[in-house]
PDB file of N, CA, C and O in Angstrom:
ATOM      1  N   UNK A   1     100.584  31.502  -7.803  1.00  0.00           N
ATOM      2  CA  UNK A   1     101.202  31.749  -6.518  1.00  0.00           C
ATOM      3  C   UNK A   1     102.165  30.624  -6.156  1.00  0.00           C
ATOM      4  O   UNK A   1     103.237  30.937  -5.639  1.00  0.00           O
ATOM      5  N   UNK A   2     101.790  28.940  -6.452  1.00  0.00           N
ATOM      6  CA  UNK A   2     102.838  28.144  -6.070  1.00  0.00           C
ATOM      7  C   UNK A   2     103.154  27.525  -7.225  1.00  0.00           C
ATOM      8  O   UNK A   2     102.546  26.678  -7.878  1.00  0.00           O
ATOM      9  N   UNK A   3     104.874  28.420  -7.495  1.00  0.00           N
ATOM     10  CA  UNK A   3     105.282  27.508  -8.777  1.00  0.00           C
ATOM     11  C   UNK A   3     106.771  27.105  -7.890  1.00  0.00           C
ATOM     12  O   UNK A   3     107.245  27.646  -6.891  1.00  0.00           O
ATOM     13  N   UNK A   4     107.204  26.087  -8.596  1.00  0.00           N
ATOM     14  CA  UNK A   4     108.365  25.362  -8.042  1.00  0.00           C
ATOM     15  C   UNK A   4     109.570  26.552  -7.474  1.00  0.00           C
ATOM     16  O   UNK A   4     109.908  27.416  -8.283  1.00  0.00           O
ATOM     17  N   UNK A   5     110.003  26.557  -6.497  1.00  0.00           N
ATOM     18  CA  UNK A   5     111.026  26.786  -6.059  1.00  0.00           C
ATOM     19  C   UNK A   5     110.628  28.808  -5.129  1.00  0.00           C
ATOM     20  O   UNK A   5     111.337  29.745  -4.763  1.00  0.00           O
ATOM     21  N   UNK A   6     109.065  28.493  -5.155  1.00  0.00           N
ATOM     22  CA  UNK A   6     109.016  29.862  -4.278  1.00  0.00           C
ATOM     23  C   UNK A   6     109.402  30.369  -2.810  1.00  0.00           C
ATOM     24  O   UNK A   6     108.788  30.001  -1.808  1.00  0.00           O
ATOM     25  N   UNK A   7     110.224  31.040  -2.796  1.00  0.00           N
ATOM     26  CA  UNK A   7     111.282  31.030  -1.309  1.00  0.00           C
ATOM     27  C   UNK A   7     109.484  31.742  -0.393  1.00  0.00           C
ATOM     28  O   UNK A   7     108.567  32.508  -0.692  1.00  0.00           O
ATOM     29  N   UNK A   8     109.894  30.838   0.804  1.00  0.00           N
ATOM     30  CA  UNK A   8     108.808  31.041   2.058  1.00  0.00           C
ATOM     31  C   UNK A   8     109.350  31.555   3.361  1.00  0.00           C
ATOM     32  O   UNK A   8     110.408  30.954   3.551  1.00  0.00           O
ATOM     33  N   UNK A   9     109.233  31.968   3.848  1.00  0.00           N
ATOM     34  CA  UNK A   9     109.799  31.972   5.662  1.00  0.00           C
ATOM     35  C   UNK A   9     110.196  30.794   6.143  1.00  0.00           C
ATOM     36  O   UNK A   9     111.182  30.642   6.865  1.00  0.00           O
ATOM     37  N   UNK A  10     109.158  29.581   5.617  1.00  0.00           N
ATOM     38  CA  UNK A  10     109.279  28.306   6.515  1.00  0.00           C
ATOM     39  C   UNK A  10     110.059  27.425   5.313  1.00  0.00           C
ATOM     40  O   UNK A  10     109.901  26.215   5.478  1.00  0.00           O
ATOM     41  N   UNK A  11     110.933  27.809   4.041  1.00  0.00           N
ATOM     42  CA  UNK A  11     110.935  26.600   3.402  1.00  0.00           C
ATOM     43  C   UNK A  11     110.711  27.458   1.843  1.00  0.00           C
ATOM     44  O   UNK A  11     110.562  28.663   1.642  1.00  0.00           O
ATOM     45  N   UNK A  12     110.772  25.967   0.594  1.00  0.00           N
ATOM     46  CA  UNK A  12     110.365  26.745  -0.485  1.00  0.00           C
ATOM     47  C   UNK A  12     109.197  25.572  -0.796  1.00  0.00           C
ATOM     48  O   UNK A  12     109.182  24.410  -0.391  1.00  0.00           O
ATOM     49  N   UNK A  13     108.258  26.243  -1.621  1.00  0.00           N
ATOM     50  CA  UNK A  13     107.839  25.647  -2.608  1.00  0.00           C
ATOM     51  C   UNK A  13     108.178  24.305  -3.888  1.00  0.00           C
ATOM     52  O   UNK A  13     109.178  24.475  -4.586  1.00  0.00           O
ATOM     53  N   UNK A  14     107.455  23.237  -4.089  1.00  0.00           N
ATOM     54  CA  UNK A  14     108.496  22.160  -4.986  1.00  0.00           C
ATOM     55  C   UNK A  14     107.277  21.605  -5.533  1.00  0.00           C
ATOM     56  O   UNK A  14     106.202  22.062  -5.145  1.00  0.00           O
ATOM     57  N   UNK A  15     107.323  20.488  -6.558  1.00  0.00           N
ATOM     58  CA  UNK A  15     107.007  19.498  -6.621  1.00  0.00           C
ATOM     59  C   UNK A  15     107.426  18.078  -6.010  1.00  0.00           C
ATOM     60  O   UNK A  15     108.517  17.536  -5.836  1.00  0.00           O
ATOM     61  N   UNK A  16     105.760  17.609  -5.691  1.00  0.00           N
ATOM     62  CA  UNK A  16     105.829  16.094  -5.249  1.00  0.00           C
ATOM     63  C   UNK A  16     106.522  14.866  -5.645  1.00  0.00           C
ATOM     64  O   UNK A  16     106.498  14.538  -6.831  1.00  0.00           O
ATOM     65  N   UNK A  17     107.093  14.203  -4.841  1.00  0.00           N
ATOM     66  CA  UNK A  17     107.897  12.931  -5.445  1.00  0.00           C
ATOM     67  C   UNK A  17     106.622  12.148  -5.633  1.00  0.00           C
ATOM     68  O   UNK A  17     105.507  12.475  -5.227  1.00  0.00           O
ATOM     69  N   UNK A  18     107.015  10.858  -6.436  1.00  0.00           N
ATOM     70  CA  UNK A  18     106.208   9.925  -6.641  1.00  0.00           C
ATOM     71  C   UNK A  18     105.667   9.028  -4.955  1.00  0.00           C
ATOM     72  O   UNK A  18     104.586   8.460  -4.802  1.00  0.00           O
ATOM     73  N   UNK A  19     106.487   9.117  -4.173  1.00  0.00           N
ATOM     74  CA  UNK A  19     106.291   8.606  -3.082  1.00  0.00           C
ATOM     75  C   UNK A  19     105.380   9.749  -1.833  1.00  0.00           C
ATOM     76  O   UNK A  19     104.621   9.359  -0.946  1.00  0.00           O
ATOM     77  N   UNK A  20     105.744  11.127  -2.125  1.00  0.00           N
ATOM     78  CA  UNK A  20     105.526  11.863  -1.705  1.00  0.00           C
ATOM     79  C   UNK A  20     103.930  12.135  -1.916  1.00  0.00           C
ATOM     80  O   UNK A  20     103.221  12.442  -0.958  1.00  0.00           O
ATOM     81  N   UNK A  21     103.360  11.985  -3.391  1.00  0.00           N
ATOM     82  CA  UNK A  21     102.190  12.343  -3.680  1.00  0.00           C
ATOM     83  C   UNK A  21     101.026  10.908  -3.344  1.00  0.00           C
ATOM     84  O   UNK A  21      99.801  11.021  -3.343  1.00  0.00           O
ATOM     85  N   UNK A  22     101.872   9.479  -3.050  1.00  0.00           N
ATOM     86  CA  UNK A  22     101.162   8.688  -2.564  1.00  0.00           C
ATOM     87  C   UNK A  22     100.663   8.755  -1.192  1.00  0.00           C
ATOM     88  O   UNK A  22      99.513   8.464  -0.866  1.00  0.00           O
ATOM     89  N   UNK A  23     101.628   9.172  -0.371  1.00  0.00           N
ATOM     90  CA  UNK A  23     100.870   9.792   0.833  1.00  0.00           C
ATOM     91  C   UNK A  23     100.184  10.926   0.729  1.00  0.00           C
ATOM     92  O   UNK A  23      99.055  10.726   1.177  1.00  0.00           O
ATOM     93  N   UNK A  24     100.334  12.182   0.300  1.00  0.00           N
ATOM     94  CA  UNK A  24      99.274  13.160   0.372  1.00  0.00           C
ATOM     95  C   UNK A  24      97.829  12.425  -0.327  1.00  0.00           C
ATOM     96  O   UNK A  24      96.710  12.766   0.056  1.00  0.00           O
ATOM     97  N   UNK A  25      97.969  11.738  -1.031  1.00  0.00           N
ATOM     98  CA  UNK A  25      96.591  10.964  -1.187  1.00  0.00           C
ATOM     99  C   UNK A  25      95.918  10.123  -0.380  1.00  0.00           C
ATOM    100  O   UNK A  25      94.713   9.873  -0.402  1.00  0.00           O
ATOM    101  N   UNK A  26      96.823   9.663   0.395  1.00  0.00           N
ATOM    102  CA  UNK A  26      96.265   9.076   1.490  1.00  0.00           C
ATOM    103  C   UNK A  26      95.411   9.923   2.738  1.00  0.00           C
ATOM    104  O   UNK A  26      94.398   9.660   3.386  1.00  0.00           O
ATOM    105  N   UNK A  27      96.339  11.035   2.715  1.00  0.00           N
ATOM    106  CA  UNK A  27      96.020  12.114   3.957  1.00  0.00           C
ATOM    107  C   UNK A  27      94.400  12.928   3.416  1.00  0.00           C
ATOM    108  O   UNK A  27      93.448  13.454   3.991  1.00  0.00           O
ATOM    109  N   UNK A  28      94.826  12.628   1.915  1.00  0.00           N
ATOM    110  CA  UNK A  28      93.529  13.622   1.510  1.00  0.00           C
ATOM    111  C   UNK A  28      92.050  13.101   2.087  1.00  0.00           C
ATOM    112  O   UNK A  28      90.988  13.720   2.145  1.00  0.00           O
ATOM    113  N   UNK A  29      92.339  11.867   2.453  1.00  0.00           N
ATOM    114  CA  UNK A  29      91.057  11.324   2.820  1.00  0.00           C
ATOM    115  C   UNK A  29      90.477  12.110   4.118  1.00  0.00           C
ATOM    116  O   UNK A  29      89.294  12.427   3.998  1.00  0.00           O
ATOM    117  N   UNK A  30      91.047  12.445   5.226  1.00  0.00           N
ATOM    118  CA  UNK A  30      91.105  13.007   6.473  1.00  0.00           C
ATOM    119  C   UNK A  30      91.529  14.869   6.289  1.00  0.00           C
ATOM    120  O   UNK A  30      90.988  15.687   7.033  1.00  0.00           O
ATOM    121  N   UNK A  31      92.113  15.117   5.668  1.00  0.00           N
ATOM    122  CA  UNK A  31      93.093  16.824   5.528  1.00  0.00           C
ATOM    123  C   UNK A  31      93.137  16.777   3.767  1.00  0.00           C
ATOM    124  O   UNK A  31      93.426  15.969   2.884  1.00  0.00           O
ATOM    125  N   UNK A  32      92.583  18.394   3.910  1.00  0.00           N
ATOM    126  CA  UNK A  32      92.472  19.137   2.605  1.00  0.00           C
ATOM    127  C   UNK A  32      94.287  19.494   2.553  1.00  0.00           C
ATOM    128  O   UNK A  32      95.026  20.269   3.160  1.00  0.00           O
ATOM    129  N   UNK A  33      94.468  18.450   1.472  1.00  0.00           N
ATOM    130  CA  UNK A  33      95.755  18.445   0.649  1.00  0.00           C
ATOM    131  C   UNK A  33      95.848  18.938  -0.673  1.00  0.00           C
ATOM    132  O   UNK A  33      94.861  18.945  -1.409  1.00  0.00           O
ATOM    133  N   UNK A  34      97.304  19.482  -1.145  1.00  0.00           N
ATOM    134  CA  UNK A  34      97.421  19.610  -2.573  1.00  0.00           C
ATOM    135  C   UNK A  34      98.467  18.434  -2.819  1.00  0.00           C
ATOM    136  O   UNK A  34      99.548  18.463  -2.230  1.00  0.00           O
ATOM    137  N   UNK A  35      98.207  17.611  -3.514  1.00  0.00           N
ATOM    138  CA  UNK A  35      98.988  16.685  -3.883  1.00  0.00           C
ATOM    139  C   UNK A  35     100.022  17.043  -4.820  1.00  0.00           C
ATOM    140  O   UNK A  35     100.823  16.154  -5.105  1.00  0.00           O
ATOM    141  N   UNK A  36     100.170  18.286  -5.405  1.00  0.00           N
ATOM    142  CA  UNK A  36     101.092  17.932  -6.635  1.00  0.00           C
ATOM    143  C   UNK A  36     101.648  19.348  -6.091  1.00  0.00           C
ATOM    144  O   UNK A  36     101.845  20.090  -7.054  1.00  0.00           O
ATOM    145  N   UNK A  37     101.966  19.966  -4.854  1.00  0.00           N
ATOM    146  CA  UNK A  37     102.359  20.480  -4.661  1.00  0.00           C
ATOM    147  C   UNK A  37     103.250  20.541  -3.054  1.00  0.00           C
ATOM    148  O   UNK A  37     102.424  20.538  -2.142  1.00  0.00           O
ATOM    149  N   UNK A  38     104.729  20.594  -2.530  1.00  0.00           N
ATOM    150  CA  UNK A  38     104.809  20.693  -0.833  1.00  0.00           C
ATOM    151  C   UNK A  38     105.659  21.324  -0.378  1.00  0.00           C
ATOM    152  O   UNK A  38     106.763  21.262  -0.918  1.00  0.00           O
ATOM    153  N   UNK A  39     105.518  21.938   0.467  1.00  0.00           N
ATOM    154  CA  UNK A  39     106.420  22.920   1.386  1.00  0.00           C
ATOM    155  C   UNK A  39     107.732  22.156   1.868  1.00  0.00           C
ATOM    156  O   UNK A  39     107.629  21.586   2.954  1.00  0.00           O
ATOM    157  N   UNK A  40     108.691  22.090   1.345  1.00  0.00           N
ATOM    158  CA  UNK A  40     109.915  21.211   1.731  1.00  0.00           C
ATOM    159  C   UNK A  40     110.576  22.417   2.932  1.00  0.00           C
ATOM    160  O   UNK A  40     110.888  23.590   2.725  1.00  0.00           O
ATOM    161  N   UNK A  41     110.631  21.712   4.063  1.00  0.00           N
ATOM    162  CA  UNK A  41     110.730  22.780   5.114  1.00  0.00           C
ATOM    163  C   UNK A  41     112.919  21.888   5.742  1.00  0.00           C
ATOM    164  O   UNK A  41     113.563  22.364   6.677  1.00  0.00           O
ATOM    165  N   UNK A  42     113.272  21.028   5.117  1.00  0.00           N
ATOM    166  CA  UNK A  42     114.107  20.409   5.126  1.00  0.00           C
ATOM    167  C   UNK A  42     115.842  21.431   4.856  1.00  0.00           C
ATOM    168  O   UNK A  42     116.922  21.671   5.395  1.00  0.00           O
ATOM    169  N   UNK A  43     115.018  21.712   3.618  1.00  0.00           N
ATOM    170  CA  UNK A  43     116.364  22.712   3.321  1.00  0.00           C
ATOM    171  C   UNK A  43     116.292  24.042   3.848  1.00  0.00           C
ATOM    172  O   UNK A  43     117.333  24.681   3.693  1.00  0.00           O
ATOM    173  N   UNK A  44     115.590  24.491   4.283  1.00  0.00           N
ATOM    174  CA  UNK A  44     115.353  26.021   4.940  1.00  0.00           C
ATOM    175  C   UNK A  44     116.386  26.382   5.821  1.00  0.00           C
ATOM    176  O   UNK A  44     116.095  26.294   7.014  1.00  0.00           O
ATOM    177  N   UNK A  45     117.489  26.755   5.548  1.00  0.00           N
ATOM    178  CA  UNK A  45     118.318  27.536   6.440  1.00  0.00           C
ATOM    179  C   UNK A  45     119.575  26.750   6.820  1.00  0.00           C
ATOM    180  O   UNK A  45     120.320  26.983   7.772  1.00  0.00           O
ATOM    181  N   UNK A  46     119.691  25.665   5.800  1.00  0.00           N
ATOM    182  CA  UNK A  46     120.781  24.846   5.863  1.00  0.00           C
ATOM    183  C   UNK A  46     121.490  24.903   4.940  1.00  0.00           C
ATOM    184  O   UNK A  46     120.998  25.789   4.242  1.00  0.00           O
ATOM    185  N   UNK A  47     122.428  24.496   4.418  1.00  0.00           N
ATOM    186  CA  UNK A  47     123.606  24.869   3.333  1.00  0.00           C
ATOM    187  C   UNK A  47     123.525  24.336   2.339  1.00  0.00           C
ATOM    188  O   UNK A  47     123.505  23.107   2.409  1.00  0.00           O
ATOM    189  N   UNK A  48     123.464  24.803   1.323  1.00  0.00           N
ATOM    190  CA  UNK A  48     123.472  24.727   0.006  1.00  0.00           C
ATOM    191  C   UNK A  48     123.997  23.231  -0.328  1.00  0.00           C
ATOM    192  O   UNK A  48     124.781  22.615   0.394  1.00  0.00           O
ATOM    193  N   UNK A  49     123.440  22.744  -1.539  1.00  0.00           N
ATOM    194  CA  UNK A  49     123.793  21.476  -1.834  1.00  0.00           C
ATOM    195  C   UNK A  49     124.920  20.552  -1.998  1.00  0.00           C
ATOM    196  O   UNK A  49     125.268  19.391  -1.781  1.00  0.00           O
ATOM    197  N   UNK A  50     125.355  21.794  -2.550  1.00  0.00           N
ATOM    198  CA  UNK A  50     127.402  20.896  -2.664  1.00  0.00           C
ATOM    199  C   UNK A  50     128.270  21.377  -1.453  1.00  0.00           C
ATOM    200  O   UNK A  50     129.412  20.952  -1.278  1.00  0.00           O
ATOM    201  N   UNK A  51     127.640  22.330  -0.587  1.00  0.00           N
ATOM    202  CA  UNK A  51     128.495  22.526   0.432  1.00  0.00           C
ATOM    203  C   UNK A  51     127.949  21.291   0.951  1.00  0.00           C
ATOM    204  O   UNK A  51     128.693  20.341   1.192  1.00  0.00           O
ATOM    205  N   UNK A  52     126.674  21.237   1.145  1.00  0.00           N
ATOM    206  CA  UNK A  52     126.405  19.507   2.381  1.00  0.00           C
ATOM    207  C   UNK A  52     126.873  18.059   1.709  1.00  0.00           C
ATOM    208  O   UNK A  52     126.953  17.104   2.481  1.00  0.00           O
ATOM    209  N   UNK A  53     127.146  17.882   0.482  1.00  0.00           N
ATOM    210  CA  UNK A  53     128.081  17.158  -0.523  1.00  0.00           C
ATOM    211  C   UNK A  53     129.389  17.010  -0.092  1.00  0.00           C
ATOM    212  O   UNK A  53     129.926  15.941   0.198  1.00  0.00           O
ATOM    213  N   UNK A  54     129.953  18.262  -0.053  1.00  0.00           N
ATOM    214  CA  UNK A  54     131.404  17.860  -0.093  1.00  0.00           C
ATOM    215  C   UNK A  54     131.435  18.065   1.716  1.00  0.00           C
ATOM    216  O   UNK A  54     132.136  17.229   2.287  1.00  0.00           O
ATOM    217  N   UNK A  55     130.894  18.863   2.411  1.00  0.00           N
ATOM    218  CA  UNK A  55     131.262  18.088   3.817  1.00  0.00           C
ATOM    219  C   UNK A  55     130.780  17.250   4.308  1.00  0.00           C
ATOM    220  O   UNK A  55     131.246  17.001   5.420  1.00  0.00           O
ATOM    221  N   UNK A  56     129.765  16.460   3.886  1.00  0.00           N
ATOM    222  CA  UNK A  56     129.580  14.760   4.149  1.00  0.00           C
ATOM    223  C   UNK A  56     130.690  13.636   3.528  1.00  0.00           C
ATOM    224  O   UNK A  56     130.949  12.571   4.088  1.00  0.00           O
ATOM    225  N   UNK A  57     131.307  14.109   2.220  1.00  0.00           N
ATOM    226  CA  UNK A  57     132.067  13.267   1.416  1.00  0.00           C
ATOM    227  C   UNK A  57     133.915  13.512   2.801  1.00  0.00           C
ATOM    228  O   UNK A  57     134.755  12.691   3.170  1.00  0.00           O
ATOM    229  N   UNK A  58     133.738  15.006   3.093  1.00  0.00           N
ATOM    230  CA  UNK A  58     135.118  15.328   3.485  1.00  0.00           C
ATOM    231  C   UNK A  58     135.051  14.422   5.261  1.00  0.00           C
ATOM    232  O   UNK A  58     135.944  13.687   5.683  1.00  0.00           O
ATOM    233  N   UNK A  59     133.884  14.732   5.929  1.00  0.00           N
ATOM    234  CA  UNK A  59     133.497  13.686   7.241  1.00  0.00           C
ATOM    235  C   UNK A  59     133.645  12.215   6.587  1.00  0.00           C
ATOM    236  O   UNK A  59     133.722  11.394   7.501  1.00  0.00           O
ATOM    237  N   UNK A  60     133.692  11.780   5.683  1.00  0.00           N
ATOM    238  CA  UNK A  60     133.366  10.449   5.231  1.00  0.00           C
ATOM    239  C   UNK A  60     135.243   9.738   5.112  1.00  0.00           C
ATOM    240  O   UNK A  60     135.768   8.630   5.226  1.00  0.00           O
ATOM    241  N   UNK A  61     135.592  10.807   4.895  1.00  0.00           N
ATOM    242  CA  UNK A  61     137.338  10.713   4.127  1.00  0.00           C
ATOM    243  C   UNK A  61     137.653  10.553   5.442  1.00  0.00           C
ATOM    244  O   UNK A  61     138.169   9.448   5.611  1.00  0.00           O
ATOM    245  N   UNK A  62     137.543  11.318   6.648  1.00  0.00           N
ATOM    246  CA  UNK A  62     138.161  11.575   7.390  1.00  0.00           C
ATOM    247  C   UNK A  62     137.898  10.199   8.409  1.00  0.00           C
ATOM    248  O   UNK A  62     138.873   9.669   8.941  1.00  0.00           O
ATOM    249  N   UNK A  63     136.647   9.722   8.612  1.00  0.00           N
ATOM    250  CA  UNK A  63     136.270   8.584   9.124  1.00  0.00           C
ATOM    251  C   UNK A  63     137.271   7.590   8.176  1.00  0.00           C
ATOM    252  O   UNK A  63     137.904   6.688   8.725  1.00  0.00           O
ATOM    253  N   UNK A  64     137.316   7.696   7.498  1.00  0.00           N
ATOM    254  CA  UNK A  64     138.281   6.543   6.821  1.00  0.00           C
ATOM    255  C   UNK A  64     139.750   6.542   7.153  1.00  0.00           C
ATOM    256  O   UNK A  64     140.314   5.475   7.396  1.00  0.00           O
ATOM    257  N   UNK A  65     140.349   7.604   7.173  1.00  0.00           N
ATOM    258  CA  UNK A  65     141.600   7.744   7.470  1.00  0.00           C
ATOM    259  C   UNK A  65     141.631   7.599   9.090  1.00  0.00           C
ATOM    260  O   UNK A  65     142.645   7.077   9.552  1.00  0.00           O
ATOM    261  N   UNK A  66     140.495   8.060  10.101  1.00  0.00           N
ATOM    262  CA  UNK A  66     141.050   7.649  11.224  1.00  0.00           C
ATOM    263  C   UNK A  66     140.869   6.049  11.312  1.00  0.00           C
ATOM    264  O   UNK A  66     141.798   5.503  11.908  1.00  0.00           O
ATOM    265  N   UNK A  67     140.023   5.329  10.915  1.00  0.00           N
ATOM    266  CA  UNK A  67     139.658   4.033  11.428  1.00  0.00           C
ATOM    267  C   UNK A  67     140.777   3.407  10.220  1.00  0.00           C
ATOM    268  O   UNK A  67     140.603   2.193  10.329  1.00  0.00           O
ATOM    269  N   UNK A  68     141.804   3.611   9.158  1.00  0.00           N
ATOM    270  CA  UNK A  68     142.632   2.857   8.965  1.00  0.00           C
ATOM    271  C   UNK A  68     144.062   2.928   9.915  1.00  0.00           C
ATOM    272  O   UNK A  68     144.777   1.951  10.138  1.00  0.00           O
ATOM    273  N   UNK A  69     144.344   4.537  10.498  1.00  0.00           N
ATOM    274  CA  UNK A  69     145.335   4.868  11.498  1.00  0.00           C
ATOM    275  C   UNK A  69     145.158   3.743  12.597  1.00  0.00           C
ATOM    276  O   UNK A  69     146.150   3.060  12.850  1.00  0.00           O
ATOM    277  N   UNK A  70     143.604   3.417  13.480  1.00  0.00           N
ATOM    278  CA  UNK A  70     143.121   2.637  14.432  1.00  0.00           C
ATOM    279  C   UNK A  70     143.280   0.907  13.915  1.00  0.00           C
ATOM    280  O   UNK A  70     143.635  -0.070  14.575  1.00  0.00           O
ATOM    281  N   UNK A  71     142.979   0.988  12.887  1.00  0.00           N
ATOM    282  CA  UNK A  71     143.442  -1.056  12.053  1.00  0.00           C
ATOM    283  C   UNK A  71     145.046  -0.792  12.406  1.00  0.00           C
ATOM    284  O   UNK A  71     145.661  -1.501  13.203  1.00  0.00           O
ATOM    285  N   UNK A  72     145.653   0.369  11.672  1.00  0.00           N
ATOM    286  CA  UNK A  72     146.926  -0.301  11.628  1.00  0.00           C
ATOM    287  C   UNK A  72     147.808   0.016  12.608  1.00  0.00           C
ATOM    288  O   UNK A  72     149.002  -0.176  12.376  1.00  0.00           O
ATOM    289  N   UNK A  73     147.383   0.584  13.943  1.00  0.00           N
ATOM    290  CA  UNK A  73     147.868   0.325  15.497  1.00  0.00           C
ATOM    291  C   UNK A  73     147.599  -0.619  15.960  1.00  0.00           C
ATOM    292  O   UNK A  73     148.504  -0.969  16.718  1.00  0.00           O
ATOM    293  N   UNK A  74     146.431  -1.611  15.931  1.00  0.00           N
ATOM    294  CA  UNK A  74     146.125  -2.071  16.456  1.00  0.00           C
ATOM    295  C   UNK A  74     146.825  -3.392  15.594  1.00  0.00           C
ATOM    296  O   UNK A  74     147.015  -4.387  16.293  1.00  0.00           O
ATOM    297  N   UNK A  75     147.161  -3.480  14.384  1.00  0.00           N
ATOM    298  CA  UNK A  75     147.556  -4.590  13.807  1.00  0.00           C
ATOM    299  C   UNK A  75     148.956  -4.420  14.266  1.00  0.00           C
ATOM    300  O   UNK A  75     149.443  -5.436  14.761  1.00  0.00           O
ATOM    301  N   UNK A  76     150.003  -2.974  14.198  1.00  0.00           N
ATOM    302  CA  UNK A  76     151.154  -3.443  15.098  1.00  0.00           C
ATOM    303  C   UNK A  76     151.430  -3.809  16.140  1.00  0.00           C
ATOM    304  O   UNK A  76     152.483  -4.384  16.417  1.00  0.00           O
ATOM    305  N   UNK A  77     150.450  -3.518  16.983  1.00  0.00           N
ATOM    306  CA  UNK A  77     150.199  -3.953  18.326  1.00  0.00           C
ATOM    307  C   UNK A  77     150.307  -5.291  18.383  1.00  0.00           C
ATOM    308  O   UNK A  77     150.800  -5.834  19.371  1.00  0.00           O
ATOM    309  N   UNK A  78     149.882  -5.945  17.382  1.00  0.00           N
ATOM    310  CA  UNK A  78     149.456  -7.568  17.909  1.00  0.00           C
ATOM    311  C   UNK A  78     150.986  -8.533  17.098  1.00  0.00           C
ATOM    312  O   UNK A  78     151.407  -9.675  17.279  1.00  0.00           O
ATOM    313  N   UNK A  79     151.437  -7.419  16.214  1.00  0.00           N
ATOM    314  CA  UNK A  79     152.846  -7.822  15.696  1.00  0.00           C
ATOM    315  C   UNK A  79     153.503  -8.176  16.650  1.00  0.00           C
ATOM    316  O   UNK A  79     154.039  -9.276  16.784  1.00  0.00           O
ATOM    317  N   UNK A  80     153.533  -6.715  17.867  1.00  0.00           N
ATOM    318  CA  UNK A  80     154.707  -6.342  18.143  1.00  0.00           C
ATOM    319  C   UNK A  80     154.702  -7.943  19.774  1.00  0.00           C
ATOM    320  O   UNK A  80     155.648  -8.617  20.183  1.00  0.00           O
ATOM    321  N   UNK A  81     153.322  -7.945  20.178  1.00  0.00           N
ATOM    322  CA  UNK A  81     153.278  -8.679  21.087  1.00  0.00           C
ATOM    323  C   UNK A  81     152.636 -10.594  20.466  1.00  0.00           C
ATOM    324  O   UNK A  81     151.946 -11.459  21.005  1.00  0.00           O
ATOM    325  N   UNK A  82     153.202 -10.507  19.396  1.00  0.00           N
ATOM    326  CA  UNK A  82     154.071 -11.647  19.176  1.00  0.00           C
ATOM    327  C   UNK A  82     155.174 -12.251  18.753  1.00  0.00           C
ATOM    328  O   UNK A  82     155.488 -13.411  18.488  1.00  0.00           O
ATOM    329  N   UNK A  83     155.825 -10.952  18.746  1.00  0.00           N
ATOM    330  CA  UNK A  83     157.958 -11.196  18.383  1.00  0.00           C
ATOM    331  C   UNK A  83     157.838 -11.298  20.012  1.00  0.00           C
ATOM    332  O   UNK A  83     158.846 -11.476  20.695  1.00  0.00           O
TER     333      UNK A  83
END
């Protein structure tokens, strides 16, 4: 029933990271856990991987190009009010 990548309502099915399965071991002490198995509820209904890739990379470009437009007003600015 849970093999990697089973689509859920809430999420899919995955395997545990190495960091991931150190806490469910921890929790197991208190809550009946599966450690080598978790409901990644993260990507559920959000956009596919290279779409959130390339519009973080394209927000990233764009932060760059405005804050060099903002350096280099502000560097003529300080030209202009010392001729």
């Amino acid at each position: 029933m849970l093999r990697s990548g089973d689509e859920l309502p809430a999420g899919y099915v995955r395997y545990t990271t190495a960091e991931e399965k150190t806490m469910l071991h921890q929790m197991a002490e208190d809550y009946e856990v599966d450690p080598v198995y978790v409901l990644d509820l993260y990507r559920h209904g959000k956009v596919s991987r290279m779409l959130d890739f390339a519009i973080r990379a394209g927000v990233g470009i764009l932060l760059l190009m405005v804050g060099s437009v903002i350096v280099g007003g502000i560097k003529k600015a300080v030209r202009r009010k010392e001729n």
